[in-house]
VOFI-727012 format. One record per residue (C-alpha): residue in three letters; y negated, x, z. Coordinates in steps of 0.5 Angstrom, whole numbers, always signed. Example, Ala and Ser with C-alpha at 12.3 -4.5 7.8 and 13.67 -1.06 7.14 Angstrom:
+------+-------+-------+-------+
| code | north |  east |    up |
+------+-------+-------+-------+
|  ALA |    +9 |   +25 |   +16 |
|  SER |    +2 |   +27 |   +14 |
+------+-------+-------+-------+
This chain:
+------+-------+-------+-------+
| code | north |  east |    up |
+------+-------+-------+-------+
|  UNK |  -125 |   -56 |   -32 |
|  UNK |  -121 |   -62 |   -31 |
|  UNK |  -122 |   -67 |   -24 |
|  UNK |  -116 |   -72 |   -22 |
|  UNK |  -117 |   -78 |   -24 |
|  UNK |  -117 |   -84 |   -20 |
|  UNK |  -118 |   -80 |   -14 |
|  UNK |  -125 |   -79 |   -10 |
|  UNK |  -128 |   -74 |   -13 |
|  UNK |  -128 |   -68 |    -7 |
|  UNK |  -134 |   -63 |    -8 |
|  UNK |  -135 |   -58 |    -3 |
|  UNK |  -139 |   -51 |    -3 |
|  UNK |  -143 |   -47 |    +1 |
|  UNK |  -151 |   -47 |    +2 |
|  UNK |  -156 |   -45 |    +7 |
|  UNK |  -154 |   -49 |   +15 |
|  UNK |  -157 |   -54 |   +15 |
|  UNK |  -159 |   -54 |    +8 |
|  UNK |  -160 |   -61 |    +4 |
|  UNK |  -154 |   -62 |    -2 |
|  UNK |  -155 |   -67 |    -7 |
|  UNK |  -149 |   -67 |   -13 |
|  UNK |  -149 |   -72 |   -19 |
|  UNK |  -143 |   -72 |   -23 |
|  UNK |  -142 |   -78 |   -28 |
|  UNK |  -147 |   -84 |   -26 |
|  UNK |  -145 |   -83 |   -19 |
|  UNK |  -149 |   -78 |   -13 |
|  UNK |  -148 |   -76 |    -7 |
|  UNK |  -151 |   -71 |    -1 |
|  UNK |  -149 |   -68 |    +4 |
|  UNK |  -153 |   -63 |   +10 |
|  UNK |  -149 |   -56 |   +10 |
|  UNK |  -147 |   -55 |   +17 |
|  UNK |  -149 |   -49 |   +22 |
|  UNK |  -143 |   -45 |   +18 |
|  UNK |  -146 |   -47 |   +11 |
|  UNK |  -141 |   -51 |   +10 |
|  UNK |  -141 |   -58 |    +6 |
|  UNK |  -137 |   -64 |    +3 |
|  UNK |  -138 |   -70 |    -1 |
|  UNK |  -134 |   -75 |    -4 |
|  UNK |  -135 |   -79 |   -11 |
|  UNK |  -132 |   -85 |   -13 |
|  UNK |  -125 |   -84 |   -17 |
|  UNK |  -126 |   -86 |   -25 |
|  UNK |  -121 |   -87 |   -30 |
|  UNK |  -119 |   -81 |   -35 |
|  UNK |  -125 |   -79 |   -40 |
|  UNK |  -130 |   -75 |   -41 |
|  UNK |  -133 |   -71 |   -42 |
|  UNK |  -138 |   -70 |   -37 |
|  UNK |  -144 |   -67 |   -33 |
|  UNK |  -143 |   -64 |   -25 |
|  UNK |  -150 |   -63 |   -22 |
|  UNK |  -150 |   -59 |   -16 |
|  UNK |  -157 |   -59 |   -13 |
|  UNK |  -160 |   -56 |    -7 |
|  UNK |  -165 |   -50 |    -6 |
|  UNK |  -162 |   -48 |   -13 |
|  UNK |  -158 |   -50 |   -18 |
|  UNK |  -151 |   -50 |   -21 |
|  UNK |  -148 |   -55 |   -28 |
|  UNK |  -143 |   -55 |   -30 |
|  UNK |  -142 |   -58 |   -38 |
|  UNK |  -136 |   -60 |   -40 |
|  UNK |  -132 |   -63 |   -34 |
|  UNK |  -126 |   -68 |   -36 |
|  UNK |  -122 |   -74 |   -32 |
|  UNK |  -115 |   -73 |   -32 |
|  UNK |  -109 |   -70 |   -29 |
|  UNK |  -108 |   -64 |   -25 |
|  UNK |  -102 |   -61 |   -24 |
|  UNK |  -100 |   -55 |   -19 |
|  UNK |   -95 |   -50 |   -22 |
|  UNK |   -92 |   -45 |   -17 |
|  UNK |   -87 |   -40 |   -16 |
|  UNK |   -84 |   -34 |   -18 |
|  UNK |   -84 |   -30 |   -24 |
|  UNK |   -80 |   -34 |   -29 |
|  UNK |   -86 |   -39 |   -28 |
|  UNK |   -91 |   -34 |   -27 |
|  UNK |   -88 |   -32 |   -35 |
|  UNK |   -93 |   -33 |   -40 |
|  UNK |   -93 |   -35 |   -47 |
|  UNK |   -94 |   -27 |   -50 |
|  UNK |   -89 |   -25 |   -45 |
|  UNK |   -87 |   -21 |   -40 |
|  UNK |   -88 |   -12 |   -43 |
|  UNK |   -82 |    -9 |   -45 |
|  UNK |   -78 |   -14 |   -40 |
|  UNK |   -78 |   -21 |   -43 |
|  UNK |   -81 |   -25 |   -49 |
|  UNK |   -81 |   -33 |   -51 |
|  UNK |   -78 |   -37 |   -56 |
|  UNK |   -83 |   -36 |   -62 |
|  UNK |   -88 |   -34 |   -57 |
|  UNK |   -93 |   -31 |   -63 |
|  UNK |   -93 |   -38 |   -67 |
|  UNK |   -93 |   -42 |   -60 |
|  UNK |  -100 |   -38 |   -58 |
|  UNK |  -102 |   -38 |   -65 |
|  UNK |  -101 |   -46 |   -66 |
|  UNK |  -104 |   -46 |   -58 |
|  UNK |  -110 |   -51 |   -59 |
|  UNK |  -112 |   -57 |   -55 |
|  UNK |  -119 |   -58 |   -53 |
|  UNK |  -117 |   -64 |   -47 |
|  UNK |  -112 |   -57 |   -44 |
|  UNK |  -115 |   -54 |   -39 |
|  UNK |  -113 |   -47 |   -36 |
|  UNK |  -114 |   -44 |   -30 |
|  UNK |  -110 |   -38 |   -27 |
|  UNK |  -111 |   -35 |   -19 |
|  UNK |  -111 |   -29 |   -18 |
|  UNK |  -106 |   -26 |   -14 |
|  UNK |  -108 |   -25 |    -7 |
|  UNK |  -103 |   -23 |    +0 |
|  UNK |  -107 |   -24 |    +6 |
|  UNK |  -106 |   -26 |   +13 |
|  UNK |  -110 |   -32 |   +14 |
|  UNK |  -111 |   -39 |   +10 |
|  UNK |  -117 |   -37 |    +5 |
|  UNK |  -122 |   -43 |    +3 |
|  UNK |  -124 |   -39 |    -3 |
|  UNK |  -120 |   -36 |    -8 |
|  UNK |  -119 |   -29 |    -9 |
|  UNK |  -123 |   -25 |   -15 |
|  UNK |  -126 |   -28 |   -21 |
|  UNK |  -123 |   -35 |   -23 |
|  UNK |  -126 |   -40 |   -28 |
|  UNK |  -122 |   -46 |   -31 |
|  UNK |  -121 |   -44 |   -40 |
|  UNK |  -120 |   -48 |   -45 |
|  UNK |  -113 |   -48 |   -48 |
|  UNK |  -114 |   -43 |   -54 |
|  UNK |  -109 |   -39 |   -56 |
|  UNK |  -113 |   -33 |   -52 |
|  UNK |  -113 |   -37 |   -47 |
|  UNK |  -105 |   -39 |   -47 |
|  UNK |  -102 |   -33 |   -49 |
|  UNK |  -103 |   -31 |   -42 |
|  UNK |  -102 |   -37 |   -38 |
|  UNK |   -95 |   -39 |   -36 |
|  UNK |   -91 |   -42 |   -41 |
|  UNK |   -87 |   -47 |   -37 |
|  UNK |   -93 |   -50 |   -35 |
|  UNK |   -98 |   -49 |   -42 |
|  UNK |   -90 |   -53 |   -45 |
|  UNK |   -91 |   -58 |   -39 |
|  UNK |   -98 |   -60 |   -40 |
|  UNK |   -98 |   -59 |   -47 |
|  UNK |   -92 |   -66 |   -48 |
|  UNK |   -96 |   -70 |   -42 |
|  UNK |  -102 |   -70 |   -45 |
|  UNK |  -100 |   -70 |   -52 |
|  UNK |   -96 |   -77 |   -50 |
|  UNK |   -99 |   -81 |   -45 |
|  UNK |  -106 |   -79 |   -48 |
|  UNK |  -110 |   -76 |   -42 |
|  UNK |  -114 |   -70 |   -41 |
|  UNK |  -109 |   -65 |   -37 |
|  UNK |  -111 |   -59 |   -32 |
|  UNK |  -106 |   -54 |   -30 |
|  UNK |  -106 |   -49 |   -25 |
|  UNK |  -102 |   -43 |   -25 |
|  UNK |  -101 |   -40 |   -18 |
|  UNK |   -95 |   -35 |   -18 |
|  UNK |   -92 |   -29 |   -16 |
|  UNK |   -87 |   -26 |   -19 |
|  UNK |   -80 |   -23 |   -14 |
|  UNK |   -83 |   -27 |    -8 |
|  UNK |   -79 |   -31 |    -2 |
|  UNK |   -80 |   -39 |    -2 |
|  UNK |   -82 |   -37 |    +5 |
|  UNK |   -89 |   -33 |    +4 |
|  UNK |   -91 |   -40 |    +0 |
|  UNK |   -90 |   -44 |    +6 |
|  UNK |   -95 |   -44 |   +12 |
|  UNK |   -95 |   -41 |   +18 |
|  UNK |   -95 |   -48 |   +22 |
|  UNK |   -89 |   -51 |   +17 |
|  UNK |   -84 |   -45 |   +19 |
|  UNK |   -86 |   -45 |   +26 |
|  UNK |   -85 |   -52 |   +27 |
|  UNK |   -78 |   -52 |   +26 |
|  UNK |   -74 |   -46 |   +30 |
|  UNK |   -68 |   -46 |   +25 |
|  UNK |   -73 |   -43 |   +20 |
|  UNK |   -73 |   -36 |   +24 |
|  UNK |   -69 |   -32 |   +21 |
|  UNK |   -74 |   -31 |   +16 |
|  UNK |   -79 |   -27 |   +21 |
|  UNK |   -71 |   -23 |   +22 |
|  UNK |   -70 |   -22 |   +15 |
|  UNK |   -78 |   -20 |   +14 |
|  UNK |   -77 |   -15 |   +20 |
|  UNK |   -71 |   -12 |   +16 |
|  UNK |   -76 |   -11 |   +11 |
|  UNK |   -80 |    -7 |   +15 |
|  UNK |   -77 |    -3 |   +17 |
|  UNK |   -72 |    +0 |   +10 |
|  UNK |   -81 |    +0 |    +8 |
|  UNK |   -81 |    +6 |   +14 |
|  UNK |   -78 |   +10 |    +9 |
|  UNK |   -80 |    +8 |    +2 |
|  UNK |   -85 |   +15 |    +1 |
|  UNK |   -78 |   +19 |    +1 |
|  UNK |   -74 |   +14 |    -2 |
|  UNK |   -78 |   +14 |    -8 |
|  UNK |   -79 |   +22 |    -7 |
|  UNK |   -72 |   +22 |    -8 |
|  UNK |   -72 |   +17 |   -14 |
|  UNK |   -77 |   +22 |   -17 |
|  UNK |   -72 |   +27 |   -17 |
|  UNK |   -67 |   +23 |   -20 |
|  UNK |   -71 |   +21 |   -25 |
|  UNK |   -73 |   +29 |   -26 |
|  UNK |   -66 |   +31 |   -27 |
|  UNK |   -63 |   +26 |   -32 |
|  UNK |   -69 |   +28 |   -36 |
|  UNK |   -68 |   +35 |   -36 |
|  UNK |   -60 |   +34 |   -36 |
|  UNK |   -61 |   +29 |   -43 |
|  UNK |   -57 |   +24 |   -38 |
|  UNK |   -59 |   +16 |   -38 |
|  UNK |   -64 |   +14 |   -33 |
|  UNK |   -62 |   +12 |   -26 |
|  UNK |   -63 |    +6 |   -24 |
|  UNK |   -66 |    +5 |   -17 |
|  UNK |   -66 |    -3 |   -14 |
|  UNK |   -73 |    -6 |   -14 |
|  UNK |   -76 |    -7 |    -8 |
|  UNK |   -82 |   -13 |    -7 |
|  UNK |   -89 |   -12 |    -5 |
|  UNK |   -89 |   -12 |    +2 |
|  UNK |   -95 |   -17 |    +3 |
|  UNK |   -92 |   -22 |    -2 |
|  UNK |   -86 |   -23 |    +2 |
|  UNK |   -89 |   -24 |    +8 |
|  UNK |   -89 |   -31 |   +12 |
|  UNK |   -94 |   -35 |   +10 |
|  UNK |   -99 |   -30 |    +6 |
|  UNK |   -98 |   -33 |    -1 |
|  UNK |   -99 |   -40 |    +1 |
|  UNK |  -105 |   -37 |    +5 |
|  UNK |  -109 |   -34 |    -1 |
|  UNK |  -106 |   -38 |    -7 |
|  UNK |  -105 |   -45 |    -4 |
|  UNK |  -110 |   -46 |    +1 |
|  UNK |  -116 |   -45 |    -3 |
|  UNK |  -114 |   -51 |    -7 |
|  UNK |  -111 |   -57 |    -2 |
|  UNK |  -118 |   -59 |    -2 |
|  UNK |  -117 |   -61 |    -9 |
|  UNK |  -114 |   -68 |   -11 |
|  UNK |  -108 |   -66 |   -16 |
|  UNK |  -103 |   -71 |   -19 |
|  UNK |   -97 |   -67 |   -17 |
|  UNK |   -93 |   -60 |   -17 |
|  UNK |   -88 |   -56 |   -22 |
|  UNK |   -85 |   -51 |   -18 |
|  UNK |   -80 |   -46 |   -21 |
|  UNK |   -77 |   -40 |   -16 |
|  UNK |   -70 |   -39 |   -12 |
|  UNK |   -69 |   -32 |   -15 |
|  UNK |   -71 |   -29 |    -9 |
|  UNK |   -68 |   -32 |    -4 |
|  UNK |   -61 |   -32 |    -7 |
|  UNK |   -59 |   -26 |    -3 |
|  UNK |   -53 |   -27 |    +4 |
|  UNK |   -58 |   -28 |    +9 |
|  UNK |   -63 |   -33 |    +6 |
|  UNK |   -59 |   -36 |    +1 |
|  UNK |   -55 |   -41 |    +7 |
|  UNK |   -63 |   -43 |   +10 |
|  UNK |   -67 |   -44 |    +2 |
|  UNK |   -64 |   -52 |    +4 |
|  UNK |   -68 |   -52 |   +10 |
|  UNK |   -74 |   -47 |    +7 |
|  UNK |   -75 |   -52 |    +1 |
|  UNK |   -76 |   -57 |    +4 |
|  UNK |   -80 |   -55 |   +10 |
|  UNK |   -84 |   -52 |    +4 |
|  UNK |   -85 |   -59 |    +0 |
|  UNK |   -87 |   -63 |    +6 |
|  UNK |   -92 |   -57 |    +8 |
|  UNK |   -94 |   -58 |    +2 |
|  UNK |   -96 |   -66 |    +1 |
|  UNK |   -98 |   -66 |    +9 |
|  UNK |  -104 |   -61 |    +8 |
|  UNK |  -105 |   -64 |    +1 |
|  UNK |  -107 |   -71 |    +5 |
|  UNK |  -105 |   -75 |    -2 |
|  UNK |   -98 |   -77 |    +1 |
|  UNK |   -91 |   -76 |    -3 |
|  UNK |   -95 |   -73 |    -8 |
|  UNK |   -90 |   -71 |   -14 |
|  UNK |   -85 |   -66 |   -14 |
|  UNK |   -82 |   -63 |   -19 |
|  UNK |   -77 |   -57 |   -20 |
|  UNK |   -73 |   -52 |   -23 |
|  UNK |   -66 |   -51 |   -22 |
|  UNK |   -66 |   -43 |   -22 |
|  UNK |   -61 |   -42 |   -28 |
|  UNK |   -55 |   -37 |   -31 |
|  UNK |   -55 |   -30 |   -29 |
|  UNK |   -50 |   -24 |   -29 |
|  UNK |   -53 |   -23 |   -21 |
|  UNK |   -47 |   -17 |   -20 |
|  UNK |   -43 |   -18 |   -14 |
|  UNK |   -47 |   -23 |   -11 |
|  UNK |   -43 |   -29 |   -13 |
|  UNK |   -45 |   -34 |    -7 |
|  UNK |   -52 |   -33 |    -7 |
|  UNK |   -54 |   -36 |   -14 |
|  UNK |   -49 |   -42 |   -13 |
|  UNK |   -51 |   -43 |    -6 |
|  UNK |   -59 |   -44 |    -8 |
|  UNK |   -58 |   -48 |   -13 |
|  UNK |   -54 |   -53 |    -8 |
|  UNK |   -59 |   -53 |    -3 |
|  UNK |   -65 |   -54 |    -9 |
|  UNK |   -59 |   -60 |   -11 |
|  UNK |   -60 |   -63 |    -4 |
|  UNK |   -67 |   -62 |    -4 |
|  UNK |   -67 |   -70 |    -9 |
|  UNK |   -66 |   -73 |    -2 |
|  UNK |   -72 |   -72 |    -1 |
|  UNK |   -77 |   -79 |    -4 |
|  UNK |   -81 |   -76 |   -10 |
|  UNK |   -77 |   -71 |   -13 |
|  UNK |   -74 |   -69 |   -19 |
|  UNK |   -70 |   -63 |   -21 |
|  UNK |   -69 |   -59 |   -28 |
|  UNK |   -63 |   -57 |   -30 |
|  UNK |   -63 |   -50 |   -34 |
|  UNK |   -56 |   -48 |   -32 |
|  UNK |   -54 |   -48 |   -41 |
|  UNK |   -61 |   -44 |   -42 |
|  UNK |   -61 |   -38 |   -38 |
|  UNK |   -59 |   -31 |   -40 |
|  UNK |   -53 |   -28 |   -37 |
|  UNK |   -57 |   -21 |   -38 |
|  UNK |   -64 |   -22 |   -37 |
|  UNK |   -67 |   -26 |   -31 |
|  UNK |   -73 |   -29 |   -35 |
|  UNK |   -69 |   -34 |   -40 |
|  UNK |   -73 |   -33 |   -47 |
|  UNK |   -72 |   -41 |   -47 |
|  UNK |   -78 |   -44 |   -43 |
|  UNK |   -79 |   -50 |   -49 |
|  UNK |   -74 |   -54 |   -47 |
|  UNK |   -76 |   -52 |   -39 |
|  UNK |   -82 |   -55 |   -39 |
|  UNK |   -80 |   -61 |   -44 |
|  UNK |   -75 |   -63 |   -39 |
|  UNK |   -79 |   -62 |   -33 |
|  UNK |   -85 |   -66 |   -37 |
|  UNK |   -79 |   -71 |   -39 |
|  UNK |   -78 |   -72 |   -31 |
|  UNK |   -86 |   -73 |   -30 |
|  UNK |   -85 |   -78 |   -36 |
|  UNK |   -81 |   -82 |   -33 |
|  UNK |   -83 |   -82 |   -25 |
|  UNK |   -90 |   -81 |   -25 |
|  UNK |   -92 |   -84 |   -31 |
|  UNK |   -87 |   -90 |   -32 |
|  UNK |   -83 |   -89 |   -38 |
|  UNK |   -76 |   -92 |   -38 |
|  UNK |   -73 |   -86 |   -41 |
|  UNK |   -67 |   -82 |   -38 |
|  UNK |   -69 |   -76 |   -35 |
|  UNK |   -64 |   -73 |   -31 |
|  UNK |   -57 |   -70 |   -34 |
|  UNK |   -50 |   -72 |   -29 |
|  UNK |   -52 |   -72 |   -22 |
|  UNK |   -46 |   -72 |   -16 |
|  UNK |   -46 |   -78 |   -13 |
|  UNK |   -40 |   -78 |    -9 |
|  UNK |   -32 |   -76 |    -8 |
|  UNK |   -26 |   -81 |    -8 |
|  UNK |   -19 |   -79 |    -7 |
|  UNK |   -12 |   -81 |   -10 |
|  UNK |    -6 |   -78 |    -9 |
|  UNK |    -6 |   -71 |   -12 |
|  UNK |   -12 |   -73 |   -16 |
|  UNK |   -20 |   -73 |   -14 |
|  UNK |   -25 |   -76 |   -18 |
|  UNK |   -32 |   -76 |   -18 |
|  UNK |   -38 |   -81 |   -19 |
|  UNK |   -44 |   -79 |   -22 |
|  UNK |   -52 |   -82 |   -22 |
|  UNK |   -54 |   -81 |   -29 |
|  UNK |   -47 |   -80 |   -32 |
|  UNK |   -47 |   -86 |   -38 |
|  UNK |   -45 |   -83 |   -44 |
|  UNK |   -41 |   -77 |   -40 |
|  UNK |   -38 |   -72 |   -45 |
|  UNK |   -36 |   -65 |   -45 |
|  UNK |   -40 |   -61 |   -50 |
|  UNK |   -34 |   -58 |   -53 |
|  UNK |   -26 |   -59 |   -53 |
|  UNK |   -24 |   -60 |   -46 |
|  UNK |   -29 |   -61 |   -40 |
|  UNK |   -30 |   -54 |   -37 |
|  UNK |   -33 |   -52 |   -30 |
|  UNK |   -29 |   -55 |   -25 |
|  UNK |   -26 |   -53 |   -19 |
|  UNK |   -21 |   -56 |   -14 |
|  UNK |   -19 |   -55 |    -6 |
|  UNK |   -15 |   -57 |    -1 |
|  UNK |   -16 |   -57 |    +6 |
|  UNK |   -16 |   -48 |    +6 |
|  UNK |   -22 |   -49 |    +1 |
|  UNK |   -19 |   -45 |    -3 |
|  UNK |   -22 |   -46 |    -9 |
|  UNK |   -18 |   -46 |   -16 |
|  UNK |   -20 |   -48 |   -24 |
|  UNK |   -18 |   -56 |   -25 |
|  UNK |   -16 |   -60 |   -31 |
|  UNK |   -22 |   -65 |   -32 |
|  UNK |   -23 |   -72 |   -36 |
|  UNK |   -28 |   -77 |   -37 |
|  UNK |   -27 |   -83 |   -35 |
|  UNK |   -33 |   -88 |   -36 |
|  UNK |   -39 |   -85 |   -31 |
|  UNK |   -33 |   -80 |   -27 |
|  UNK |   -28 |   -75 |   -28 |
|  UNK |   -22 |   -74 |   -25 |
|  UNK |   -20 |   -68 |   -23 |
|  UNK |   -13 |   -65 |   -22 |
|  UNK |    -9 |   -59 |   -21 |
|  UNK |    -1 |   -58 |   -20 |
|  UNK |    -3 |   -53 |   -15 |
|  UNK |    -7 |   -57 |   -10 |
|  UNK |    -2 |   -62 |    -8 |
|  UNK |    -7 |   -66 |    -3 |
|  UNK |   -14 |   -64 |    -5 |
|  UNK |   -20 |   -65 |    -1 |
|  UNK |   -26 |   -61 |    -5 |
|  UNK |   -29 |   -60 |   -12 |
|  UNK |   -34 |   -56 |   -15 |
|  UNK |   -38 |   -55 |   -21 |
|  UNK |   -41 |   -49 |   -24 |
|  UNK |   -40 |   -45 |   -17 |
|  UNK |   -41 |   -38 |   -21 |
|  UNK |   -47 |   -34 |   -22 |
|  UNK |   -46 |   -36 |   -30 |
|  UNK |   -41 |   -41 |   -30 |
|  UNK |   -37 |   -44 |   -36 |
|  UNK |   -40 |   -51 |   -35 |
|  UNK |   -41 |   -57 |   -41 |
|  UNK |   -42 |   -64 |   -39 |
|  UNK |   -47 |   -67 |   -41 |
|  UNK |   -50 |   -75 |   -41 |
|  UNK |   -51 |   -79 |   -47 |
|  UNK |   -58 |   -76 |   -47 |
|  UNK |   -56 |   -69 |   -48 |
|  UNK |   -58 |   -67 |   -41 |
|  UNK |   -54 |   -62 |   -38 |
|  UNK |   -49 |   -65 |   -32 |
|  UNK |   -52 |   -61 |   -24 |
|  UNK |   -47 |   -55 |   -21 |
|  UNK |   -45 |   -58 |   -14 |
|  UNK |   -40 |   -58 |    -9 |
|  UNK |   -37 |   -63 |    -5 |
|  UNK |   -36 |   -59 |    +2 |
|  UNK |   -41 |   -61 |    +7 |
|  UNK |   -43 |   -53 |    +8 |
|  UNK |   -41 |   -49 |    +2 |
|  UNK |   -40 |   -42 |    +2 |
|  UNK |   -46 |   -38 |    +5 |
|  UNK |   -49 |   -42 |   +10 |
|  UNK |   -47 |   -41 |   +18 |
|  UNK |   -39 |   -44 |   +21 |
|  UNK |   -36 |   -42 |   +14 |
+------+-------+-------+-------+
């Protein structure tokens, strides 16, 4: 396994009450009696990366542990474009040369450890099932997240340190049911989410005779020779509620010192009555984090959801990648742009190498102090001239359209009503214009579910999908 280096050690387990524990890791010790639950704690001192070493824990019996390495610990979470692992997702999704990535998967300074999926009501203190820490080998990686195995394999691999990844994911599941029940409770704007649970509840009454009839469906079109019906997908039930992730898959590891997160989600929250609150959830979701960690503004590291032919639903994407955009207010942060590496036709993109290495560029450069570009063009601000509107970006030296115009703009007046606008760079800002809107007020960028979008920076980094309304299309008052 790997510890975080640079932080006290925390070691904590379970004993008889009252029982006398003594752990030794390195050249350092220190005991602790179990309390009347059986519960103890010891802190040792942080040390720098290195390795390997021997963890001993002594009590009435005996546990080592060989093969203990100081490094970094990074938490990845989220839904199922970051559960995804490097052999794929069955008869749904493969990874980019994922046979030679698997095959080429031997670092002995990686670390992998995968939680076990587990939906429960209240916070645990142990993880669920059989979890142990694995050595990055090609069997290993080929079922780890192939985000994070990516991410870790560059941050090792250029600031030279030990790395431990933990993959704690699920597939189809809210931003909500990862946030603890004191951090959505503490802020009455997020009570939506328990309307939005109830509904759910309530379609799920019905579920044994809606798959009954689908069964059918299915039945019928066998025997008919016809193409098999599609039927929507429909969550787990338990990985949707409020907190329930958070309580078995993040709980158990708040004890344990971490260098920061990678977060990949946003899918699930894309339709009408969550997408205007994901802002709002998102947030709240970072800082419960870092508060029930104790480590302070830890790092946050996130991917913006990317391309999707999601149907008729036009807002729901644009408006989360908008609220995951201004979730940068937040200290600490960095976000992902994946917006030229998705696939129109299939949720889970087969492109997580250039996803991992961005988020790991990101780490490169907030956490680990390189003076490199991380960022693609970033809105910074709207300035109006006449019939013109021009926008400022962060991050935009070398700004450039990937193509012979610069595509993806939209502007409006007052009426919001949006139209495609002419578009050219000028330094680090793009003027914006368009016969049609005579005294124009608003521009966006990217604002489809696949947008035809090509500005990037001089480091190849694609530019952010934005808005410069205030509210944008689904949130409440428009």
């Amino acid at each position: 396994m790997i510890v975080q280096r640079e932080r006290p050690v925390h070691v904590w387990g379970w004993a008889e009450p009252d029982e006398a524990v003594t752990v030794t890791f390195g050249s350092a010790s220190a005991s602790a009696t179990a309390d009347r639950l059986g519960e103890w704690s010891v802190y040792l001192p942080p040390l720098a990366a290195g390795g390997p070493l021997q963890l001993t824990v002594a009590g009435r019996n005996r546990i080592v542990l060989d093969d203990v390495l100081v490094g970094d610990v990074w938490f990845a979470s989220g839904q199922s474009n970051m559960e995804m692992p490097l052999k794929g997702f069955p008869g749904s999704a493969v990874i980019k040369n994922g046979a030679a990535e698997i095959a080429a998967a031997n670092h002995p300074k990686l670390r992998l450890l995968i939680a076990n999926k587990s939906a429960i009501p209240a916070p645990a203190n142990d993880l669920a099932g059989d979890v142990a820490w694995a050595v990055c080998t090609p069997e290993t990686a080929a079922n780890f997240s192939a985000v994070a195995y990516f991410f870790g394999r560059e941050i090792a691999e250029r600031e030279n340190v030990p790395v431990g990844l933990i993959d704690s994911t699920w597939g189809g599941t809210p931003a909500e049911a990862w946030i603890s029940l004191e951090g959505i409770a503490a802020d009455a704007a997020l009570m939506p989410v328990f309307a939005a649970r109830a509904e759910m509840m309530n379609e799920q009454a019905d579920l044994a005779a809606i798959r009954a009839a689908e069964k059918r469906e299915d039945e019928r079109a066998r025997e008919q020779h016809l193409p098999a019906p599609k039927h929507p997908w429909r969550p787990d039930p338990a990985s949707w509620d409020p907190s329930w992730l958070y309580n078995g898959m993040v709980a158990p590891f708040i004890k344990f010192p971490i260098k920061g997160v990678i977060w990949y989600q946003g899918e699930s929250n894309t339709s009408s009555e969550r997408a205007f609150l994901y802002e709002r959830v998102f947030e709240t979701l970072i800082g419960d984090w870092r508060e029930h960690w104790a480590e302070g503004d830890f790092p946050f590291l996130f991917v913006q959801i990317s391309s999707f032919n999601a149907g008729n639903n036009e807002t729901g994407w644009p408006a989360v990648r908008e609220a995951q955009r201004r979730s940068l207010a937040l200290r600490n942060t960095a976000m992902v742009v994946t917006i030229d590496v998705g696939d129109p036709d299939n949720v889970h993109p087969a492109d997580k190498q250039t996803v991992g290495s961005r988020l790991a560029l990101a780490a490169r450069a907030l956490v680990y102090g390189e003076p490199i570009e991380y960022s693609g063009p970033a809105f910074r601000q709207l300035s109006l001239d006449g019939s013109g509107a021009r926008v400022w970006f962060d991050h935009g030296d070398g700004l450039a359209a990937h193509g012979a115009t610069v595509n993806g703009f939209e502007i409006a007046g007052e009426d919001r009503h949006f139209i495609p606008a002419q578009a050219r760079i000028e330094g680090t800002s793009v003027i914006i214009s368009s016969p049609q809107v005579a005294a124009p007020k608003y521009v966006r960028y990217a604002w489809r579910n696949v947008p035809d979008a090509n500005l990037y920076n001089a480091a190849g980094l694609p530019a952010s999908p934005f808005t410069s309304e205030a509210k944008f299309a689904s949130e409440p008052g428009r």
